[in-house]
C-alpha positions in Angstrom: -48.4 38.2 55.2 -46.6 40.3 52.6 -44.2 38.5 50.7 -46.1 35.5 51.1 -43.3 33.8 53.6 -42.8 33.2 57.4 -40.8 35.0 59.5 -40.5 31.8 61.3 -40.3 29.3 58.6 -38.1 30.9 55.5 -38.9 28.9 52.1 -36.1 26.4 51.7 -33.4 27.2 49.6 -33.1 25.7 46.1 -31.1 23.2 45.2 -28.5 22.9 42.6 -29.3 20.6 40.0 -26.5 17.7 39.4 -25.1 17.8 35.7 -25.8 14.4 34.3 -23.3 15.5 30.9 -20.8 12.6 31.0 -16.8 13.6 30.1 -14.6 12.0 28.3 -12.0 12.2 31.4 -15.3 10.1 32.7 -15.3 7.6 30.3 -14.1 4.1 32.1 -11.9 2.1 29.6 -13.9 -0.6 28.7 -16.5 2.1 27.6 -13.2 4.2 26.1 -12.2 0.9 24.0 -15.4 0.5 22.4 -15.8 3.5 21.1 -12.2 3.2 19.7 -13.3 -0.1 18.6 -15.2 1.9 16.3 -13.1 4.1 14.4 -12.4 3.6 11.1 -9.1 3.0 10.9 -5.7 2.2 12.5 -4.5 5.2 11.4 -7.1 7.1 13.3 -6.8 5.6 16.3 -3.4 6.2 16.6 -4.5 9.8 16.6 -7.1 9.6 18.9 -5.3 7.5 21.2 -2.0 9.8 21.7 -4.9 12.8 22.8 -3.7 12.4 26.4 -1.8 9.4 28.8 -4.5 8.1 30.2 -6.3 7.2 26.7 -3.0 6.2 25.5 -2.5 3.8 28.9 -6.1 2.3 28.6 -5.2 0.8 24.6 -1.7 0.3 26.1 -3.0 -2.6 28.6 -5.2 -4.4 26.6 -4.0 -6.7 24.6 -7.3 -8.3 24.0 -8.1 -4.7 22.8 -4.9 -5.0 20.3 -5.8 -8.4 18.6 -10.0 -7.2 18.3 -9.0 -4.2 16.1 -6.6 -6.0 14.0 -9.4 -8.0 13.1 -11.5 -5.9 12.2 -9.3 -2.9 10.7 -6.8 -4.4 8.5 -3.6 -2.6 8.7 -3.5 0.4 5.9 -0.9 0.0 3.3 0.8 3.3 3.8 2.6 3.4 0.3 5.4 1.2 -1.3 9.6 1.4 -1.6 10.8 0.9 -4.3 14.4 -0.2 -4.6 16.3 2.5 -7.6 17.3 1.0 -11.0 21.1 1.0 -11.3 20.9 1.9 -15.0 19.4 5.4 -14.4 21.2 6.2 -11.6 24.8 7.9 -11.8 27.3 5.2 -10.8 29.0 7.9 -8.8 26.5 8.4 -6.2 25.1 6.5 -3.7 21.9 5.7 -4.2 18.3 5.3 -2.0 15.3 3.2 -1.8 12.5 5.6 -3.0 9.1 5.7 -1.3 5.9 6.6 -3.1 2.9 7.4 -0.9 -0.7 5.2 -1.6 -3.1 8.0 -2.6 -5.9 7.7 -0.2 -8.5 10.2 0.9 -8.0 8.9 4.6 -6.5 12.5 6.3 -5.2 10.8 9.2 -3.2 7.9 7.1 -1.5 10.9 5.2 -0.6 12.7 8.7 1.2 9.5 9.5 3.0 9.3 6.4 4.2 13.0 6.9 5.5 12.4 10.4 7.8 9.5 9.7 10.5 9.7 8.0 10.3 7.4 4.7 13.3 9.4 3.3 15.4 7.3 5.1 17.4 10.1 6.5 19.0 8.3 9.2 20.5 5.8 6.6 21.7 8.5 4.8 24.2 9.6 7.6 25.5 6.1 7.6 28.0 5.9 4.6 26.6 3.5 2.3 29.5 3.5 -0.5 29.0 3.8 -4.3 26.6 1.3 -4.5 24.2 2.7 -2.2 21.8 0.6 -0.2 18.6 -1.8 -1.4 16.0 -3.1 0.4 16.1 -6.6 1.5 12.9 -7.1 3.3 9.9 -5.1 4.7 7.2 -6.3 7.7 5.9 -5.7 10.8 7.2 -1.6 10.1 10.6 -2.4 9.8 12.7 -2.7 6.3 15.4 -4.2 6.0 18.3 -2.6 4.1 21.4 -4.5 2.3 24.6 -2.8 1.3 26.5 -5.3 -1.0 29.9 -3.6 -1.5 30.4 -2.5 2.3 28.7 -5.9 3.7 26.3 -4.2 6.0 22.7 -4.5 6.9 20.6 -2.3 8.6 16.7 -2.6 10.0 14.9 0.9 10.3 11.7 1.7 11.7 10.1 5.3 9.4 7.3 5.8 12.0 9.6 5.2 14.7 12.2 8.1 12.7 15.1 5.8 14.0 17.4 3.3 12.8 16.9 0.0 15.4 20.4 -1.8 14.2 23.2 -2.2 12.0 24.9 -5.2 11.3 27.8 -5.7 10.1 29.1 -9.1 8.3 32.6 -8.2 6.6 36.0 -8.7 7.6 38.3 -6.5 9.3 36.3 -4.6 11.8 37.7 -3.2 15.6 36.6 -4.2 18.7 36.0 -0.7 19.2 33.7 -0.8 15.9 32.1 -3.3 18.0 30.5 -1.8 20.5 29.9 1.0 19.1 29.4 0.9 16.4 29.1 3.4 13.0 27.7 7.0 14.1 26.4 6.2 17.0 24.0 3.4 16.1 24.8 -0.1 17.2 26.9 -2.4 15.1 27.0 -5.7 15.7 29.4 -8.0 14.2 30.1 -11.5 14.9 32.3 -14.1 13.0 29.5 -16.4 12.2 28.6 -14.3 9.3 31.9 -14.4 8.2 31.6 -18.3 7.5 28.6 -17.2 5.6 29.9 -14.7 3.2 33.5 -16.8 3.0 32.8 -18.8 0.2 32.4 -17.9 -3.4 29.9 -20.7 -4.2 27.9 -19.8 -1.6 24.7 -17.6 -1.7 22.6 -15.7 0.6 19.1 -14.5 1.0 18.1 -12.2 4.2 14.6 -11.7 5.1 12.6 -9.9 8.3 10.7 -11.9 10.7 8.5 -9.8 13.5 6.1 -10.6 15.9 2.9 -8.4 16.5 2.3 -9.1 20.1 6.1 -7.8 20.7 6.5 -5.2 18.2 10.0 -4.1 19.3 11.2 -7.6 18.6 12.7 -8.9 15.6 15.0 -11.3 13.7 16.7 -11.4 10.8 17.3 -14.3 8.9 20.3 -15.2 6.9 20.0 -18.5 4.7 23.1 -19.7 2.8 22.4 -21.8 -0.3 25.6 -23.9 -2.2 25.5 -26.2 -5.6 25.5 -29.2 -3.0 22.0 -28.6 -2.7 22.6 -27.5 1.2 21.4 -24.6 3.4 21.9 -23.4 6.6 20.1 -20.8 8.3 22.1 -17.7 10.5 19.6 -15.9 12.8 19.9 -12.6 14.4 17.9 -11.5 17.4 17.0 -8.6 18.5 15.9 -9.2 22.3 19.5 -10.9 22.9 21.6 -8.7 19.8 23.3 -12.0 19.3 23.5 -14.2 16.0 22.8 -18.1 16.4 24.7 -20.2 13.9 22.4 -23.6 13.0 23.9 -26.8 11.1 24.3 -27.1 7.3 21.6 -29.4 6.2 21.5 -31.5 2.9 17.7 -30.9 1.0 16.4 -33.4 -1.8 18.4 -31.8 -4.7 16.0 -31.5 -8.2 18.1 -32.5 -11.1 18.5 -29.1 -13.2 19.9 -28.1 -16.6 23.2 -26.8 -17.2 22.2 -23.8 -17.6 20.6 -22.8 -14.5 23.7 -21.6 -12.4 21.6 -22.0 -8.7 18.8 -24.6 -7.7 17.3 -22.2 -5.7 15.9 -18.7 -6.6 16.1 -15.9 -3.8 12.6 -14.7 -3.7 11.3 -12.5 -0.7 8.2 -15.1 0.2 6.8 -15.1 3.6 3.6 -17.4 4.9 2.2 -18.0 7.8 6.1 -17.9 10.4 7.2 -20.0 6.9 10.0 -18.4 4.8 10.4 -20.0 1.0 11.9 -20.1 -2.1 11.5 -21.5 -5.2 13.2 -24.4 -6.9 14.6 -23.0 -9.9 12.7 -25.8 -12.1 9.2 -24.4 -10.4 8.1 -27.6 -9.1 8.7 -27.4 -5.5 9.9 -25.1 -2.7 12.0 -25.1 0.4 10.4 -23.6 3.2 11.8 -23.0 6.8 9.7 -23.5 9.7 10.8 -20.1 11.9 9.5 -21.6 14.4 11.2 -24.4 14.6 14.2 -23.7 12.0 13.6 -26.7 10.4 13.5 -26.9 6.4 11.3 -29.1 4.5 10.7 -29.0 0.4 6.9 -28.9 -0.8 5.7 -29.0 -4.1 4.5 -25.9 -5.7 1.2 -25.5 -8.2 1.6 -27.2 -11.4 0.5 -23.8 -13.2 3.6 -22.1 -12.3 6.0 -24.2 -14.2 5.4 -21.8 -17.3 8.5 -19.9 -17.6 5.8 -16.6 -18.3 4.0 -16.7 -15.5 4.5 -15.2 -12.4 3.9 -15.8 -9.0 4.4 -15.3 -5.1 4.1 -17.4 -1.8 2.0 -15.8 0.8 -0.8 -15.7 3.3 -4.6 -14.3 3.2 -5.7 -12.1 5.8 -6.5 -14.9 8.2 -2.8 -16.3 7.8 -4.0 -19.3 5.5 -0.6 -20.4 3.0 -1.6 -19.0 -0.6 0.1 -18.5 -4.1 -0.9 -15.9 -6.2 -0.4 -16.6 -9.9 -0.6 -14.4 -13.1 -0.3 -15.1 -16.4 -0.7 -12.2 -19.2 -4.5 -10.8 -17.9 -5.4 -13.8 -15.3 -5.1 -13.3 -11.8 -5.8 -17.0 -9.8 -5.6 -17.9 -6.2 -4.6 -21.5 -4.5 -5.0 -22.2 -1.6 -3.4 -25.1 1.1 -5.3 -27.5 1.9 -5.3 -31.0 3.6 -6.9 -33.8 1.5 -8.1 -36.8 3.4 -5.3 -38.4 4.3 -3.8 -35.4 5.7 -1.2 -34.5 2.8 -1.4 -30.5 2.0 -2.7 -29.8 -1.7 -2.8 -26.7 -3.8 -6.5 -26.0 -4.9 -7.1 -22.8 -6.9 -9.7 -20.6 -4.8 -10.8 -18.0 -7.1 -9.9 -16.3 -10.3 -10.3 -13.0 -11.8 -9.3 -10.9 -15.2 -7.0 -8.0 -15.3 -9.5 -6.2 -17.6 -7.6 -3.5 -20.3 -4.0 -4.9 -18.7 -2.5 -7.3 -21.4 0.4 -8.6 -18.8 0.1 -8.6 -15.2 3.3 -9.0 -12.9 2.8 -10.4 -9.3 5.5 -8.5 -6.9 4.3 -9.1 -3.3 1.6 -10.7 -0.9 1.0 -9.2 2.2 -1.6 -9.4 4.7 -4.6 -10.8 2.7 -3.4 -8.2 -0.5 -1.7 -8.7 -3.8 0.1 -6.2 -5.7 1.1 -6.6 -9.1 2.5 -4.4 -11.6 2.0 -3.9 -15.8 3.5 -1.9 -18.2 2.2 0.1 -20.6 3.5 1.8 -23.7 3.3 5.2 -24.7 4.5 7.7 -27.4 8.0 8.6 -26.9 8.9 4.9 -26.3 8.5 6.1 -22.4 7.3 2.6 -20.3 5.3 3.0 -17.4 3.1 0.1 -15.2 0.6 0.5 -13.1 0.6 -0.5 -9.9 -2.4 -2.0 -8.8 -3.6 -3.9 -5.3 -5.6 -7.2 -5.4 -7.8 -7.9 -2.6 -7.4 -11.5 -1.9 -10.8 -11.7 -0.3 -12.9 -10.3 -3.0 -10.7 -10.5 -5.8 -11.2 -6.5 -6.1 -8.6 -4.9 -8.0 -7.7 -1.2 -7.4 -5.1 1.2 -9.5 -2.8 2.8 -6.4 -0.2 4.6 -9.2 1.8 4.7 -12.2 5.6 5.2 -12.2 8.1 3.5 -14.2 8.7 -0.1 -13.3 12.6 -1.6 -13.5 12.9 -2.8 -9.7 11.6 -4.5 -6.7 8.5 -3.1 -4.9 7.8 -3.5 -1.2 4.5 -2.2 0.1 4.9 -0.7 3.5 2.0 -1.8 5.7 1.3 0.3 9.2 1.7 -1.6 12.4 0.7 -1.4 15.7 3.0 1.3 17.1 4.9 0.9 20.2 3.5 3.3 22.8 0.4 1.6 22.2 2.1 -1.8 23.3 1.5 -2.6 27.4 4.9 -4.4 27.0 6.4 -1.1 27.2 5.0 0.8 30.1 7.5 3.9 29.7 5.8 4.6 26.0 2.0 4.9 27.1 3.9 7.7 29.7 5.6 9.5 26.9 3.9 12.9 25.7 4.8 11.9 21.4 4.3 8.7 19.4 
């Protein structure tokens, strides 16, 4: 027949073929993790994980997720602060923390740089008086500012663009100033601080404790030293915005010299949930047990006794106590440890040179990196260091920058943000970061 069909039996008509492409709207989260498990970077996946809610809600409900990337990405170190030097500054103006940007080639880290603000603009709104503001601490994303002539603190979050609290510890404040506080943002004042900043003989030391399971939580931690050789510790929560007051407590005293006006040196050491400070005769340290805010005194490595070396209490990346030391171009490493019968030791881990530097400076530890700074002399009498990174793993040094060096540096390392945290529901909803 023509046509080469049946009038009674028509060919059957062809079937569509089923795509077998697979989406990413397909993509089931344990499959979506993995492949987020391999990005490069926490800065990246910050990116890709804000592309739409329901990427956003499947790294927000895992925290298993959460601790296997931090793992195996350490956090970036997104650039430093460094607080200003009151001899170049004009006495009549308030004055900021500056930040200075690490100059990777990592496009996304930059992006996240650019979007928060590390001009501090919401501190500048609060009146800081003539002295301006310094910082006092900086972890977990937060940094903790000081204001010495107007007796305020404040915690801000940069990638967060938003100022989490002020506190207030002077005198003379409303109720009204209270509750609510200066511009808006919460104050909180509260006359146990009073007690603290009371007495002449009596100095502080603040410092920043966070938690990275519960990255909106914080505390700070206020620890008043006397010449008795006593401390008490003043702690401010975040999750109850209420201070808690703990006893004065008497500490083994270390017979000094005359002219060492304190016995203990306010030092911004963090190790492992353990704050510390130095004895000013560089044989031992007081630590405080955050966890159970309980202090105890521990001897420190007989190398750092020498009056020109320098040195800083802190962890490696897996959270182990360390002390980095450096003398002119040596950079060591000691470790904790527990000898045999169970009593912790110092034992130096590994060493390295700082090459062409002639004097190296240690300034911080944080997470499993060193940064120390050296200056170096040019014509015109102009002194600048370079600031360089030491991995504590490999003992790698790295040159970040070079700026003029006359204050405190605190490297600012990215953390987990909080609409990636399951804890908060409402933020893996939201459309920003």
């Amino acid at each position: 027949m023509a046509g080469g069909g049946s009038p009674t039996y028509p060919p059957p008509a062809k079937r569509q073929k089923k795509s077998s492409a697979t989406t990413a709207a397909s993509l089931g989260d344990d499959v979506l993790l993995e492949i987020f498990m391999r990005l490069t970077s926490l800065a990246t996946h910050v990116g890709a994980a804000h592309t739409c809610r329901a990427w956003r809600r499947a790294v927000a409900s895992s925290r298993d997720f959460r601790r296997r990337f931090r793992e195996t990405h350490p956090a970036p170190l997104l650039g430093l602060f460094f607080d200003p030097p009151g001899s170049v500054q004009d006495p009549a103006l308030p004055v900021f923390p500056s930040f200075v940007p690490s100059r990777g080639s990592d496009r996304d880290q930059a992006a996240a740089v650019r979007g928060g603000d590390f001009f501090l603009a919401s501190l500048q709104e609060c009146p800081g008086g003539l002295h301006g503001w310094d910082i006092l601490d900086c972890r977990g994303g937060y940094i903790l500012v000081g204001n010495s002539e107007k007796k305020t603190m404040a915690v801000l979050n940069p990638m967060a663009r938003r100022s989490e609290r002020f506190l207030d510890l002077g005198h003379g404040h409303h109720e009204e100033d209270t509750l609510h506080g200066t511009r808006g943002f919460p104050l909180v004042s509260h006359d146990a601080c009073h007690l603290c900043c009371s007495d002449s003989e009596v100095s502080l030391d603040a410092r920043l404790l966070c938690s990275e399971e519960d990255p909106k939580s914080f505390r700070v931690v206020i620890v008043a030293h006397d010449k008795s050789s006593r401390v008490r510790a003043t702690v401010f929560s975040s999750d109850t915005g209420e201070w808690s007051v703990h006893p004065w407590v008497d500490v083994p005293p270390i017979p000094l010299p005359e002219r060492f006006k304190l016995w203990l040196l306010n030092s911004n050491m963090q190790a492992n949930g353990m704050l510390c400070w130095a004895y000013n005769d560089l044989t031992h340290m007081l630590t405080l047990d955050t966890a159970t805010m309980e202090f105890s005194v521990a001897e420190l490595p007989q190398c750092v006794k020498a009056r020109e070396c320098s040195f800083v209490v802190g962890e490696t990346v897996d959270g182990t106590p360390c002390v980095v030391y450096a003398m002119k171009f040596r950079v060591c490493l000691f470790l904790q440890t527990m000898d045999g019968d169970g009593v912790k030791k110092w034992v130096m881990d590994k060493a390295t040179s700082g090459g062409k530097h002639s004097e190296l400076k240690v300034v911080a530890v944080r997470d499993g990196f060193a940064y120390l700074a050296t200056s170096v002399r040019y014509r015109f009498d102009t002194s600048l260091s370079w600031v360089l990174s030491l991995c504590l793993g490999t003992m790698q040094l790295e040159k970040l920058f070079q700026r003029p060096y006359e204050c405190c540096v605190h490297p600012y390392v990215m953390a987990w943000p909080l609409s990636l945290v399951g804890n908060y529901g409402c933020f893996a909803l939201e459309d920003g970061p």
